[in-house]
Structures are given as structure tokens and as C-alpha cells.
C-alpha positions as CSV (number, residue, x, y, z in Angstrom):
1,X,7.4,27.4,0.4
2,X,8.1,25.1,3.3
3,X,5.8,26.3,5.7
4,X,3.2,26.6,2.9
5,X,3.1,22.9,3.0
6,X,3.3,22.3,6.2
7,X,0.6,25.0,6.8
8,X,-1.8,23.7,4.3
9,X,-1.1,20.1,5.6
10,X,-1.8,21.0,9.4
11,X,-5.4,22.8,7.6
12,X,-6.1,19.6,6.3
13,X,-5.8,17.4,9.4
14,X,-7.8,20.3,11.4
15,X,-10.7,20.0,8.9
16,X,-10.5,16.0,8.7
17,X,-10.7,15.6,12.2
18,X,-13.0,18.0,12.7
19,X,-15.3,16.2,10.2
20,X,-14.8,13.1,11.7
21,X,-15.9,14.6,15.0
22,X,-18.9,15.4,13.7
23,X,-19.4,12.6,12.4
24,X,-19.2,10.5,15.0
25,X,-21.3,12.9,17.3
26,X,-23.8,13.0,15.0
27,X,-24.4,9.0,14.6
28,X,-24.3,7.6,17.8
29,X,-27.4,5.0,17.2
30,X,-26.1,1.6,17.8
31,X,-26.2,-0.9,15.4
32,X,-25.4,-4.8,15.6
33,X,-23.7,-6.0,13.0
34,X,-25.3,-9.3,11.3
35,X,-22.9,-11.4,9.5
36,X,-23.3,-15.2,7.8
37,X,-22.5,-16.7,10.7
38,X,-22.0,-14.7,13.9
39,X,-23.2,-11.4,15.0
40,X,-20.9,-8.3,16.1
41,X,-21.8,-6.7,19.4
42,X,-23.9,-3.4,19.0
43,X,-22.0,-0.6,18.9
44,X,-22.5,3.4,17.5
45,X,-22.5,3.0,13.5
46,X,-19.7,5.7,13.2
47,X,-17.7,3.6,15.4
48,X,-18.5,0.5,13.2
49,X,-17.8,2.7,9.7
50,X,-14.6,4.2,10.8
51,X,-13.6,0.0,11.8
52,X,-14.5,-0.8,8.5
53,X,-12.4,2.1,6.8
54,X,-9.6,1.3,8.6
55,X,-9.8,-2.5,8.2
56,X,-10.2,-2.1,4.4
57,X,-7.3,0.4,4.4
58,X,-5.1,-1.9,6.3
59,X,-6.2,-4.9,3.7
60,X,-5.3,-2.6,0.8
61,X,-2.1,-2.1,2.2
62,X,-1.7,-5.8,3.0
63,X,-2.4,-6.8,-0.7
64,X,-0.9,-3.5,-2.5
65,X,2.3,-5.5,-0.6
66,X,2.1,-8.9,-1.6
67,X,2.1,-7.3,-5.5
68,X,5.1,-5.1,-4.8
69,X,7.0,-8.3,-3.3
70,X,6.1,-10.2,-6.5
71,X,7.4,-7.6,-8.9
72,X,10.6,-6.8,-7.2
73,X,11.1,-11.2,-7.8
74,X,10.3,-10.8,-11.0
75,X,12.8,-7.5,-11.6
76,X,15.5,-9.6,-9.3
77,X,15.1,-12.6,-11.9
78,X,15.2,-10.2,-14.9
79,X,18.1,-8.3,-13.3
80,X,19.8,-12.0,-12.9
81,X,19.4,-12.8,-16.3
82,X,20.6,-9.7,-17.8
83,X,23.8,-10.2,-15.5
84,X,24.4,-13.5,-16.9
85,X,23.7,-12.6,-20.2
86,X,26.3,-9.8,-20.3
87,X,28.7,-12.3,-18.9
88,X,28.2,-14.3,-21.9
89,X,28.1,-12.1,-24.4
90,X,31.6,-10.6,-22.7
91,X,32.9,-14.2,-23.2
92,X,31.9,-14.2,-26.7
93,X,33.5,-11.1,-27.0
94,X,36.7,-11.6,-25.4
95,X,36.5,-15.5,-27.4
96,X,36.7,-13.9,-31.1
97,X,39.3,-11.3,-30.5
98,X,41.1,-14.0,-29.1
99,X,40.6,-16.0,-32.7
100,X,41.4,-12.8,-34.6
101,X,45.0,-11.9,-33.4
């Protein structure tokens, strides 16, 4: 089942790059890109598209990250409080038996 995987995963990454390889050899005009306030150098627009994928992959990552660092404070803090509550409700505990006997 192993080789399955890594046989249809190897099939994948042939037909990806392939596809980008045509890609690219198939748009080779160069473009400048125009922005508010400066202008990129020209360049082939598959070169440019492929950029832009991978910047907006990398800034997913980046911000997919900052969430994951905020939940895991928030579960730390809840994790502290449930700590501390146990403690107390063990003193509570331990406090009336003591009152019993």
C-alpha cells in the first residue's frame, strides 16, 4: 500500500511540473508590473504569476501561524486555570473531610 502512495505521489509531481513547464513556455510575453507607487521590472508573466503564488502561499503560511500561536495562548491559559482550579477544589476536598472525622 506503501508504494501505492508513494507511486501516486511521484505521478502527481511529474504532472505538476510538467504543467508548470508548459506553462511557463507558453507565456513568455513580458509584462511590467504597475503598482500605486513604483513599477516592477518587466519580466515573462508566468515568471511574475508563479511570484505571486508563492508570495501569497508564503503570506498564508505567515498568518495561518500567527492564529495557531494565539490559540495555543489561549489553550495554555485555559489549561492554567483548569490546573488551578483542581488544586482548589482538591483543597476543598481534602478541607471537609478534615471537618468530618
Amino acid at each position: 500500500m506503501r508504494w501505492l502512495k508513494t507511486l501516486l505521489v511521484l505521478a502527481l509531481c511529474i504532472v505538476f511540473l510538467f504543467c508548470g513547464w508548459t506553462f511557463a513556455t507558453l507565456n513568455t510575453e513580458l509584462v511590467s508590473i504597475n503598482m500605486f507607487f513604483f513599477t516592477l521590472p518587466e519580466a515573462s508573466l508566468s515568471i511574475w504569476l508563479m511570484a505571486s503564488f508563492v508570495v501569497g502561499g508564503i503570506a498564508g503560511v505567515l498568518v495561518s501561524s500567527l492564529f495557531v500561536m494565539v490559540l495555543k495562548l489561549k489553550l495554555k491559559a485555559a489549561k492554567r486555570k483548569i490546573s488551578s482550579s483542581d488544586k482548589e477544589l482538591d483543597q476543598l476536598r481534602t478541607a471537609s473531610l478534615k471537618r468530618s472525622s
